[in-house]
C-alpha positions as CSV (number, residue, x, y, z in Angstrom):
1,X,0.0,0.0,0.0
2,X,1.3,3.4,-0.7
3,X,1.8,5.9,1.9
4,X,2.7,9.5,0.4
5,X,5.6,10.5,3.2
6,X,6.6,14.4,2.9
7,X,9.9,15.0,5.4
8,X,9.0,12.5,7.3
9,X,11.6,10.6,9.0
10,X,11.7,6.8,9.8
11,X,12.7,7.3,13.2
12,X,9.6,10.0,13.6
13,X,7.3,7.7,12.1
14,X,7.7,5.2,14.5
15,X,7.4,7.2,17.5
16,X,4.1,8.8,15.8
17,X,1.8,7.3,18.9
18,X,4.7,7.1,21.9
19,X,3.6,8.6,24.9
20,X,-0.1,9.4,23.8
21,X,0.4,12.1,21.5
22,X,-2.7,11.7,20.7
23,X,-3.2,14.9,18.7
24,X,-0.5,14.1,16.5
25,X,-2.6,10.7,15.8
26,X,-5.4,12.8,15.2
27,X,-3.4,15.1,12.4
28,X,-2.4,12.0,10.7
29,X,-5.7,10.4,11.1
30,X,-7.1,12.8,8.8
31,X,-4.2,13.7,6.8
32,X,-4.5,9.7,5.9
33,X,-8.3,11.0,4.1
34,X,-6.9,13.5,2.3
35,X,-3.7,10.8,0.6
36,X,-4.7,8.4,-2.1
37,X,-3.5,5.3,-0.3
38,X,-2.5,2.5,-3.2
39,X,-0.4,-0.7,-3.7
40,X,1.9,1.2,-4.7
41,X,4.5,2.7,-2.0
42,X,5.3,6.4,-2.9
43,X,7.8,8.3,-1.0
44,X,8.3,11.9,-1.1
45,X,11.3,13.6,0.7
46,X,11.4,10.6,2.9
47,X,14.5,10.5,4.7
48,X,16.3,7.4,5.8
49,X,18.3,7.7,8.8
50,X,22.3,6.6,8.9
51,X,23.1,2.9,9.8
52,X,19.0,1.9,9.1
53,X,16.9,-0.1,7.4
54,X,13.6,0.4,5.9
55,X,11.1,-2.7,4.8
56,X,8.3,-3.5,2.9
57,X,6.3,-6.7,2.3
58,X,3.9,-8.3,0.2
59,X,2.3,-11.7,-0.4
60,X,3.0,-12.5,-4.3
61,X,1.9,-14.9,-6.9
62,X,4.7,-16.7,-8.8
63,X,3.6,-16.8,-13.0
64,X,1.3,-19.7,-13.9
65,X,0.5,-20.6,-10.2
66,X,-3.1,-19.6,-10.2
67,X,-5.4,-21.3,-12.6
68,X,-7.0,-18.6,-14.2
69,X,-5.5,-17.1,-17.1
70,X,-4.9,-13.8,-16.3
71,X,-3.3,-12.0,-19.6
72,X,-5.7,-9.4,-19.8
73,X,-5.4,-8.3,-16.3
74,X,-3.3,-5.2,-15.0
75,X,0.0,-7.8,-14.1
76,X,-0.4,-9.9,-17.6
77,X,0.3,-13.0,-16.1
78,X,3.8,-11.5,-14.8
79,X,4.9,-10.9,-10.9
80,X,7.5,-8.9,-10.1
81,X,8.5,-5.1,-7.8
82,X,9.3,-2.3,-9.9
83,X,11.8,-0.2,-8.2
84,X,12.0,3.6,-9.1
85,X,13.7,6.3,-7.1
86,X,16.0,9.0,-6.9
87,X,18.4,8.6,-4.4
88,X,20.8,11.5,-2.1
89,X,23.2,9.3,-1.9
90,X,24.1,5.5,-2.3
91,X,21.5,2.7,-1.2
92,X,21.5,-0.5,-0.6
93,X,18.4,-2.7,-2.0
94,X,17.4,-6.7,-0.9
95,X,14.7,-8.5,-1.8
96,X,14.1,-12.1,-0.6
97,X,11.3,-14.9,0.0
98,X,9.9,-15.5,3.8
99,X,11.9,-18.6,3.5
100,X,14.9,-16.7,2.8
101,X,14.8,-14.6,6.5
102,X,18.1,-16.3,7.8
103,X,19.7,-15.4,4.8
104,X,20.8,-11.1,5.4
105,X,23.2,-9.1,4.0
106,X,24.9,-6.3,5.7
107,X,26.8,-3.2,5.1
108,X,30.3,-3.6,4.8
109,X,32.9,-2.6,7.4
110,X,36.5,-1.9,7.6
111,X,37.2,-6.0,9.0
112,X,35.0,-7.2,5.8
113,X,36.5,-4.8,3.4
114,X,40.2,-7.0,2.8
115,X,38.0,-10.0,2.9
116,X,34.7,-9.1,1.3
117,X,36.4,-6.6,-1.1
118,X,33.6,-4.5,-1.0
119,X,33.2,-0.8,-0.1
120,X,31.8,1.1,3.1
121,X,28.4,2.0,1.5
122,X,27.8,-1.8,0.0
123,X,26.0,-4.4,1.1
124,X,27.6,-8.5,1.3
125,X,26.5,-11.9,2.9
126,X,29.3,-13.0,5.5
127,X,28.6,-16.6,4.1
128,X,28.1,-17.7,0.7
129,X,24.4,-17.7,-0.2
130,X,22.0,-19.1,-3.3
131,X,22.1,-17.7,-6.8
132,X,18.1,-16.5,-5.8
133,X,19.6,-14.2,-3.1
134,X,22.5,-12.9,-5.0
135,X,20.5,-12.0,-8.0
136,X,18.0,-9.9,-6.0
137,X,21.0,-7.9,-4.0
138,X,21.5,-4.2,-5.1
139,X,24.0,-1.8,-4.4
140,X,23.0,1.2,-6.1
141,X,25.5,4.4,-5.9
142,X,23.9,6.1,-8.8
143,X,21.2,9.0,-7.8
144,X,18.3,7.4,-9.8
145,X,17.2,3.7,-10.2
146,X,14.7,1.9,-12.3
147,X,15.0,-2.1,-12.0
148,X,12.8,-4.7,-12.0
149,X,12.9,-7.4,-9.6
150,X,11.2,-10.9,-10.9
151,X,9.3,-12.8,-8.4
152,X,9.9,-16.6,-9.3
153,X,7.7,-18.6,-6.5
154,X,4.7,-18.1,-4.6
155,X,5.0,-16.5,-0.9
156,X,5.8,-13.2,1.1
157,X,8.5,-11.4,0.1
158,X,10.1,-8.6,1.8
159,X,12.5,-5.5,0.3
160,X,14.7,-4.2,2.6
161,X,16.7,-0.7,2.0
162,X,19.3,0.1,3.6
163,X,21.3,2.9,4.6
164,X,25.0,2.3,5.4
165,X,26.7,5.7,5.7
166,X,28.2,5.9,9.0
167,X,26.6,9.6,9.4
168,X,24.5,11.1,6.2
169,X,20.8,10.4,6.1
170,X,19.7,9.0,2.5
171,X,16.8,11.1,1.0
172,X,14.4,8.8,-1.0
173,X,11.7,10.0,-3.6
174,X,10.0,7.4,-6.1
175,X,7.8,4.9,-5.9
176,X,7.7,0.8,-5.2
177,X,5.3,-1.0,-7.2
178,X,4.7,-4.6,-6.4
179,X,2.5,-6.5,-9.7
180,X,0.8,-9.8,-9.1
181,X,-0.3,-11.5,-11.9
182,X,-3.8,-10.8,-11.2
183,X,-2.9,-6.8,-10.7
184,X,-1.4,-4.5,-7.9
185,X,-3.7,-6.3,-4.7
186,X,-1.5,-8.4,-2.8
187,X,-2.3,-12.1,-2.7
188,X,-4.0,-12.4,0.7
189,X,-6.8,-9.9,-0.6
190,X,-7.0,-11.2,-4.5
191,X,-10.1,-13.6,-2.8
192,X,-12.3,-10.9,-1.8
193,X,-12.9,-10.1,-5.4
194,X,-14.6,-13.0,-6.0
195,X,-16.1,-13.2,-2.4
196,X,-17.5,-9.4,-2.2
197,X,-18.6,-10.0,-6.3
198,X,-21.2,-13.0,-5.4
199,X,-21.9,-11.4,-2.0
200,X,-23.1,-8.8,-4.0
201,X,-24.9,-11.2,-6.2
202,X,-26.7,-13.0,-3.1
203,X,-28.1,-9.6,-1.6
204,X,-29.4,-8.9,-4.8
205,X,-31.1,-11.8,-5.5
206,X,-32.5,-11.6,-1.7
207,X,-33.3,-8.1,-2.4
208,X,-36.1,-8.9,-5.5
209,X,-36.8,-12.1,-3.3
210,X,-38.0,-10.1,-0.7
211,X,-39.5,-7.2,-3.2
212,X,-41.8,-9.9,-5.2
213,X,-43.1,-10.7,-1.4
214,X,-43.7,-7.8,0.0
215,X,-45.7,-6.8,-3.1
216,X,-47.5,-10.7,-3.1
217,X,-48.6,-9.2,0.8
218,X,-49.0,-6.0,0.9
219,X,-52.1,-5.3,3.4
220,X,-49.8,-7.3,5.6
221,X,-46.7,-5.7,5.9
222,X,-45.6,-5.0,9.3
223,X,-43.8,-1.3,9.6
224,X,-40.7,-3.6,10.8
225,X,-40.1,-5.3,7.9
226,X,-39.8,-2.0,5.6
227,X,-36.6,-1.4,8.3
228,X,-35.7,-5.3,7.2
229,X,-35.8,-4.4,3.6
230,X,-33.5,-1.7,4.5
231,X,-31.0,-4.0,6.0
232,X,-31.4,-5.9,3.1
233,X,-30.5,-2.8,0.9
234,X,-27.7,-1.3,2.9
235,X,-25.5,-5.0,3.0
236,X,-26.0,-4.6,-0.8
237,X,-24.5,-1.7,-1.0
238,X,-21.8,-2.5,1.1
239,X,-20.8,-5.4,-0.5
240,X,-21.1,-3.5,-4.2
241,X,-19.1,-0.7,-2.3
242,X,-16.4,-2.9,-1.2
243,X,-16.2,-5.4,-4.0
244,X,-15.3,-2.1,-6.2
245,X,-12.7,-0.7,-3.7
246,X,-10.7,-3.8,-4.2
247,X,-11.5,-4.0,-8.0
248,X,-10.4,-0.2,-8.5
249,X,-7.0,-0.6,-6.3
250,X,-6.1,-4.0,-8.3
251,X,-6.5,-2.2,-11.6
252,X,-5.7,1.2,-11.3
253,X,-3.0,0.7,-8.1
254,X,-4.6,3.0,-6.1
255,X,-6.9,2.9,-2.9
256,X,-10.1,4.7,-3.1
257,X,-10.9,5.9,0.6
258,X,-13.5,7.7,-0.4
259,X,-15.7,4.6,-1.5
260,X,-14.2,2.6,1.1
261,X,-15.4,5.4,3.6
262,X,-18.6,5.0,2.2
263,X,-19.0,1.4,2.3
264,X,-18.2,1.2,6.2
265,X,-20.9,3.6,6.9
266,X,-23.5,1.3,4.6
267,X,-21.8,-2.0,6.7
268,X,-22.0,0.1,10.5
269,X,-25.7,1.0,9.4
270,X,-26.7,-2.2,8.6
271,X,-25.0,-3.7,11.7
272,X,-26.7,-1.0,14.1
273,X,-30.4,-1.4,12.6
274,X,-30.3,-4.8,12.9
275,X,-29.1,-4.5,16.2
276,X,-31.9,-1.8,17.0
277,X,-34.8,-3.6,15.2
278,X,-33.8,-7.0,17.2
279,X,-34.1,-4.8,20.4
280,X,-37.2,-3.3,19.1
281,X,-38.9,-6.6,18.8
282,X,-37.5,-8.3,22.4
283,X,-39.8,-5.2,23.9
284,X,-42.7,-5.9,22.0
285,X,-43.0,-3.3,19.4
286,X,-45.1,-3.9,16.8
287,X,-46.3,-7.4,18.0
288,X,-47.8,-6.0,21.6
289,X,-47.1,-2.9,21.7
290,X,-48.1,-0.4,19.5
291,X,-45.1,2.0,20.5
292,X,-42.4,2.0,23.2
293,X,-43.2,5.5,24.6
294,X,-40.1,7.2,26.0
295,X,-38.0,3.5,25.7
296,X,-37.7,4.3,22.2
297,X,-35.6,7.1,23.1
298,X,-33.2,5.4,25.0
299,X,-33.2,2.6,22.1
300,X,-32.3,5.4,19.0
301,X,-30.0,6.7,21.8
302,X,-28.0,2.9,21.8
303,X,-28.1,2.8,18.4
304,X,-26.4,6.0,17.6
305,X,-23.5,5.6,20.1
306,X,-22.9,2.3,18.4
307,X,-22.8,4.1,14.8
308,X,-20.5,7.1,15.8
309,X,-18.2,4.2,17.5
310,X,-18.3,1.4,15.6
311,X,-17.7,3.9,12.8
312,X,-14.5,5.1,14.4
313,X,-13.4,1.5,15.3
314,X,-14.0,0.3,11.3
315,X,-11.8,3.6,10.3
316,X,-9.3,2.8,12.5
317,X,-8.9,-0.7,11.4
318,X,-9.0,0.0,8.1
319,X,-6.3,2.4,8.0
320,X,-4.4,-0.2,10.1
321,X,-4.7,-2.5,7.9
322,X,-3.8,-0.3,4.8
323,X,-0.3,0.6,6.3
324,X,-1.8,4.2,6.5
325,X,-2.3,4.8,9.6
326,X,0.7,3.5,13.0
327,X,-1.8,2.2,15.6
328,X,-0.5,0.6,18.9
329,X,-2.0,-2.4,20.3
330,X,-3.7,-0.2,23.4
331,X,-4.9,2.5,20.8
332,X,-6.6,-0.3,19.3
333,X,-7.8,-1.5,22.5
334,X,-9.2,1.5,23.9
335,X,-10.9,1.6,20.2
336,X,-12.5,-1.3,20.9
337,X,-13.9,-1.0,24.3
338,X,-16.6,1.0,23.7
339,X,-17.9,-1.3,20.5
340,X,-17.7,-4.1,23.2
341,X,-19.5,-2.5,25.8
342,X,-22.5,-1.1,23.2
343,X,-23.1,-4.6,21.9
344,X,-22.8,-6.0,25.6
345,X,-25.5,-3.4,26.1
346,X,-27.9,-5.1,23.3
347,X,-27.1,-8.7,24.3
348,X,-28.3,-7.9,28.2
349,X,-31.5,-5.9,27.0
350,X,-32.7,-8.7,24.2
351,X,-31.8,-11.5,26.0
352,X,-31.9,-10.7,30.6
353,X,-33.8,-7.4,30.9
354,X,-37.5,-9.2,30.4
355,X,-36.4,-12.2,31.7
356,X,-35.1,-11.1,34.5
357,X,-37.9,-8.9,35.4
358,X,-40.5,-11.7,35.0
359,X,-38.1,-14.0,37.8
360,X,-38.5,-11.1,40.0
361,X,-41.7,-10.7,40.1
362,X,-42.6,-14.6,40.5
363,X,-40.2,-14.4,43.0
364,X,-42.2,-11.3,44.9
């Protein structure tokens, strides 16, 4: 995924959410809104400190190991990382295979320089290692790059840069493009194409289902099942929302957070309606009572707290999960507590609240 990284040091990047700066998290909360996140890694003025490393992975396809034919997709049947940057100074470029991790080079010092014969901004392997390895090694001391790295088997690889000067930082601009046969998604995600597509397909064909009823029985209809048709509606949506977020980023390379913005509010919708109508009916609305007086107040009340934070938590996770956004584990946590303690909040109202009433007053 791309992250667009203006003077933005490694070092500060990691520290982005130390100590609770919490209004720095904020900043780049909505800064990540106003990037185009894509499968392609972009960096501008990124600066990469002295004696450091900077890493990047993907899950890749190798040619011919899927069974579709995939020639007129974005990759053409190819897998590979395309490597394009302009460079302060000289770099150091690795890419290897997950089964490759034991396997590192590193820079060169003045003890490996008589034996290694190498020089003090180059990368070497203290022990012999496979052609594979070798092949994919760069030492680049020009100030701009373009080279195409093949990927040859299926699995996770990993590009490493690194900076050996002992006290200049490297400045980076460019871009990293990793290609799957398929197109730009990495492998782990190239299945909910196929999964969101007849998702999709299944709401729909719910969706008339449910239409051709309703019309079959109209004088019928119950005021809760107009809200069911709606839940109905908004998981098709979602789905169609979704399944085109991942078929716009594995064509075009880049992440639409706009749709994908839009698709978690149809999904949080959908999940708090159903949440509120299941309330609704475990107090008798529509079925024995014609209306819930000032309980439906406190009902609208749950079900917008849950929206604004399940909302937040979806957000959150999805910029996680995009590499646009450096959450902690106790960010996430905290995240997730109120989520946890809404839909706690549902469970013990449908399911004890009646029944417990009704055991205390046999009990009186």
């Amino acid at each position: 995924y791309q992250r667009r990284v203006r003077a933005f040091s490694l070092k500060d990047k990691s520290n982005l959410f130390v100590g609770g700066q919490m209004r720095s998290a904020f900043f780049f909360f909505l800064l990540s809104f106003a990037c185009v996140n894509a499968w392609i890694f972009e960096f501008e003025g990124f600066i990469l400190e002295p004696r450091s490393t900077f890493k990047q992975s993907s899950v890749m396809y190798a040619p011919g190991s899927l069974e579709w034919n995939f020639i007129a997709h974005p990759g053409n049947g190819k897998s590979f990382l395309d490597i394009d940057l302009k460079l302060s100074g000289p770099i150091g470029a690795y890419l290897y295979h997950s089964s490759d991790e034991a396997i590192q080079p590193v820079c060169c010092s003045s003890e490996l320089k008589a034996s290694k014969n190498c020089s003090a901004d180059q990368l070497v392997f203290l022990t012999p290692a496979p052609f594979r390895c070798v092949e994919n090694l760069l030492n680049i001391n020009v100030t701009a790059v373009e080279q195409r790295l093949q990927v040859r088997s299926t699995g996770t690889y990993h590009l490493k840069l690194y900076n050996c000067a002992q006290e200049e930082k490297l400045n980076i601009t460019g871009e990293l493009t990793w290609m799957n046969p398929f197109g730009h998604l990495r492998g782990n995600l190239f299945p909910y194409l196929p999964y969101y597509l007849s998702l999709a397909a299944l709401y729909l064909l719910i969706g008339i289902t449910w239409i051709f009823l309703t019309v079959i029985h109209w004088e019928e209809i119950l005021p809760l099942q107009h809200c069911i048709a709606g839940v109905i509606f908004l998981g098709m949506v979602e789905s169609m929302l979704t399944y085109s977020t991942y078929f716009h980023s594995n064509w075009k390379g880049r992440y639409n957070m706009g749709i994908a913005l839009v698709g978690i509010l149809a999904s949080t919708a959908k999940k708090t309606i159903s949440r509120v109508l299941v309330l609704m009916v475990s107090l008798g609305y529509g079925f024995v009572k014609p209306t819930l007086g000032t309980t439906m107040h406190k009902v609208l009340l749950l079900g917008f707290l849950y929206f604004v934070f399940s909302t937040i938590l979806e957000v959150v996770d999805m910029l996680q999960k995009h590499d646009s956004l450096a959450v902690t584990p106790a960010f996430s946590f905290i995240m997730l507590l109120p989520v946890a303690f809404l839909d706690t909040a549902f469970f013990w109202f449908v399911s004890f609240k009646e029944k417990f009433s009704c055991l205390l007053l046999f009990a009186l």
